[in-house]
C-alpha positions as CSV (number, residue, x, y, z in Angstrom):
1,X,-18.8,2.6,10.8
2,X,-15.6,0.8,10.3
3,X,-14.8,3.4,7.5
4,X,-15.5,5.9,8.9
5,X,-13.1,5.7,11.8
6,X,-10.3,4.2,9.9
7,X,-11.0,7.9,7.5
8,X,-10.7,9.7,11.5
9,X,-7.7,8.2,12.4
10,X,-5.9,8.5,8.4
11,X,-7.2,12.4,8.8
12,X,-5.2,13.1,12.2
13,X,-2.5,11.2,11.3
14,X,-2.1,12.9,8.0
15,X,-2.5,16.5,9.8
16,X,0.2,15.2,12.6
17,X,2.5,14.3,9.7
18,X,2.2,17.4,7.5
19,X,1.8,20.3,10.6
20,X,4.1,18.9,13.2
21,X,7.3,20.4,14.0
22,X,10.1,18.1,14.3
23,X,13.5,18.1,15.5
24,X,16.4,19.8,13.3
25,X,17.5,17.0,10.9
26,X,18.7,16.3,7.6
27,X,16.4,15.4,5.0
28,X,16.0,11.3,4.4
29,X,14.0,11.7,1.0
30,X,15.2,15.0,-1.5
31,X,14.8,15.3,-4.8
32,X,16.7,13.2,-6.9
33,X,16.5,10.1,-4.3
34,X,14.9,7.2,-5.7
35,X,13.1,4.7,-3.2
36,X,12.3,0.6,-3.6
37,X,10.0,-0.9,-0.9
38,X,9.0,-4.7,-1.0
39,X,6.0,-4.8,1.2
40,X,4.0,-7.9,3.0
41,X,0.1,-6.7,3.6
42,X,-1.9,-6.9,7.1
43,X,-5.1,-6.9,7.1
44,X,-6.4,-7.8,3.5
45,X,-9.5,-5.9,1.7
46,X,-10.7,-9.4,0.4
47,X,-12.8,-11.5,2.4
48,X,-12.7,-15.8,2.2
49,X,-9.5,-17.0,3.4
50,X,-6.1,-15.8,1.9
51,X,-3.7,-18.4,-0.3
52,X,-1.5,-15.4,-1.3
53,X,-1.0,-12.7,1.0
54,X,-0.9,-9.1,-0.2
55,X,2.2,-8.5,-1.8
56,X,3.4,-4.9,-2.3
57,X,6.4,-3.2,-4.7
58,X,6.5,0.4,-5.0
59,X,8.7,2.6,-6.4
60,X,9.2,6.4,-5.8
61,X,11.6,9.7,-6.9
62,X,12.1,12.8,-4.8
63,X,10.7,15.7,-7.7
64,X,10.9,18.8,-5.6
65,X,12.6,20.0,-2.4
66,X,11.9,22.7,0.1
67,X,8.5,22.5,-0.8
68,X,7.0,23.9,2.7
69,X,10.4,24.7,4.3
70,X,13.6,22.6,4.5
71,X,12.4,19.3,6.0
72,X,9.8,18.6,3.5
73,X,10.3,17.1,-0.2
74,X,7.8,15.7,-2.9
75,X,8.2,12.8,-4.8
76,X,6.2,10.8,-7.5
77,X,5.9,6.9,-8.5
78,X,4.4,4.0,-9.5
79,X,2.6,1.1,-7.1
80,X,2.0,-2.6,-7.9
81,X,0.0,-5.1,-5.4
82,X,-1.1,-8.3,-5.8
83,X,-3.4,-10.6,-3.4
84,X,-5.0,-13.9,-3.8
85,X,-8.1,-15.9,-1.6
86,X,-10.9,-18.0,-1.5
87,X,-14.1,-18.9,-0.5
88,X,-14.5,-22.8,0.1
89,X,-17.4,-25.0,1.7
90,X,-18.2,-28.4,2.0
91,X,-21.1,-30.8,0.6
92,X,-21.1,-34.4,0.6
93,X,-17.7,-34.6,1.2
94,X,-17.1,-32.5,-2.2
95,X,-15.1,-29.8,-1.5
96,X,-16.7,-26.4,-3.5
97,X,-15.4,-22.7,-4.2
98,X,-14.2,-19.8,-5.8
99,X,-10.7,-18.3,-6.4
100,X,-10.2,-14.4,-6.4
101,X,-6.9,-12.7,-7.7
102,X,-6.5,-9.0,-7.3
103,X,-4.3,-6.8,-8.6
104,X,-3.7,-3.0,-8.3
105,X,-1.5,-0.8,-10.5
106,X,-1.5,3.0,-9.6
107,X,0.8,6.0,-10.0
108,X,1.3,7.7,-6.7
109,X,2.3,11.1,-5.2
110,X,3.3,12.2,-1.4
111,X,4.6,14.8,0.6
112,X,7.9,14.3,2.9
113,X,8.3,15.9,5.9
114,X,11.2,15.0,8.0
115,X,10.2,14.8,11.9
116,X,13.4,12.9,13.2
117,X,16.7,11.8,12.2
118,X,17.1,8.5,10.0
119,X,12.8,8.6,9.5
120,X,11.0,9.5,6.4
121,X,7.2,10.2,7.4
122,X,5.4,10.8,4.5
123,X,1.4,10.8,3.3
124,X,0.1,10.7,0.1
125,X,-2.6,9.9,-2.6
126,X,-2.8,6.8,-5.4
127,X,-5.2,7.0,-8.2
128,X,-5.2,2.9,-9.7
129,X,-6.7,0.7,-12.2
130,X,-8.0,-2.3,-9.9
131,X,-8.2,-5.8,-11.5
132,X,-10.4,-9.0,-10.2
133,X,-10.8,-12.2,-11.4
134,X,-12.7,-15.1,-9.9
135,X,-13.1,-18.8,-10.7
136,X,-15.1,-21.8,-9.4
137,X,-13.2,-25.0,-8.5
138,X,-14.1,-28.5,-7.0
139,X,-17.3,-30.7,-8.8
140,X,-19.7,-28.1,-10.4
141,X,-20.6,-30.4,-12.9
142,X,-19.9,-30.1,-16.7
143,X,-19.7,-26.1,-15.6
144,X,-17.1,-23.9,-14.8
145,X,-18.2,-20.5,-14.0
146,X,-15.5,-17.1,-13.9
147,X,-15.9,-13.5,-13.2
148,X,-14.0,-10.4,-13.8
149,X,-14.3,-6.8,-13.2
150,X,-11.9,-3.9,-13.4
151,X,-12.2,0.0,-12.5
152,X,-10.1,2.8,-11.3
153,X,-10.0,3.8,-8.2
154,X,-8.2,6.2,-5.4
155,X,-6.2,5.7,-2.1
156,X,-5.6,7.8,0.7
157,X,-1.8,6.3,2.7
158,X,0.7,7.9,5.5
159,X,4.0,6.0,6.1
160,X,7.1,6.1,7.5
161,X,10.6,4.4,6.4
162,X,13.4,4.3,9.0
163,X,17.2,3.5,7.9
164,X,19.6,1.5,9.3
165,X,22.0,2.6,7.0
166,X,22.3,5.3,4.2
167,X,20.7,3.2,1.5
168,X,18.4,0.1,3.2
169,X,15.9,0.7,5.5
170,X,12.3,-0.6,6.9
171,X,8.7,1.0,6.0
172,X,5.3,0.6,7.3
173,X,2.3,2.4,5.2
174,X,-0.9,2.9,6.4
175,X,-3.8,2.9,4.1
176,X,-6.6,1.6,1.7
177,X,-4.8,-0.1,-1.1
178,X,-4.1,-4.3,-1.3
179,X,-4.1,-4.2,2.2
180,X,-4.7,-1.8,5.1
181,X,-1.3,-2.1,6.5
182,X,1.7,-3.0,4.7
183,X,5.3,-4.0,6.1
184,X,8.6,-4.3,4.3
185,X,12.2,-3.3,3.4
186,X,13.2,-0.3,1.8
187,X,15.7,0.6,-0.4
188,X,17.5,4.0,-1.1
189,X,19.2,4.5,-4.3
């Protein structure tokens, strides 16, 4: 049920991003423009109770201009999140649990379409490799027990950067990646 919506809202605010027509204004992403965000996650898509909070870098470079008309742009990059939680409970005052880690590396592409002055709205698509690893901790005995499992997988994100200035600026992304939402600085370069 939860999905389902979250897919809803992504969809419409996708189609508002892309379709809309926005107010005369020089492009904030072109081609040749290479952008750094450093991004905090809301929302984590791990259960148990986060140690780590999602931590985001991304990287991306403006590949093609003019693509629709003369506020959009495409550009290409890489993705890197990390996250870290755990599960815990208590018996005979033993404390008892297991430690996740999860990383995902992914290569990304998105569409630029400039609405308003100084903001970049953009939405896009990852394809990743997704890593897990788990491992027990407290008194389990003489046994220690660990779990891993990797796969590739795909991600569906809109976002938006807003500058203060010509090269630093802030971002908010919205999506299914290391976390749902993520918040940070960008940088222009």
């Amino acid at each position: 049920m939860k999905t389902n919506l979250f897919l809803k809202v992504l969809a419409t605010l996708l189609l508002c991003t892309v379709f809309s027509v926005g107010i005369n204004a020089q492009n904030t992403f072109s081609k040749g423009d290479n952008n750094l965000n450093l991004g905090i996650g809301i929302g984590s898509t791990l259960g148990g109770s986060t140690t780590l909070p999602p931590l985001s870098v991304s990287y991306e470079r403006g590949i093609i201009d003019n693509l629709f008309d003369a506020k959009s742009s495409l550009g290409i990059g890489a993705y890197l999140g990390y996250a870290r939680n755990k599960d815990e409970w208590t018996f005979d005052a033993n404390k008892y649990g297991w430690k996740y880690s999860y990383t995902i590396i992914g290569a990304r592409g998105a569409l630029h379409y400039q609405l308003v002055d100084k903001l970049d709205t953009y939405a896009g698509l990852m394809l990743g490799y997704n890593i897990v690893s788990s491992t027990t901790y407290g008194n389990w005995g003489t046994n220690k027990y660990t779990a891993a499992g990797n796969d590739l997988g795909w991600s569906l994100f809109i976002g938006g950067r807003y500058y203060f200035s010509d090269n630093i600026g802030a971002f908010a992304e919205l999506g299914y990646g290391i976390a749902y939402l993520q918040l940070g600085v960008s940088f222009k370069f």
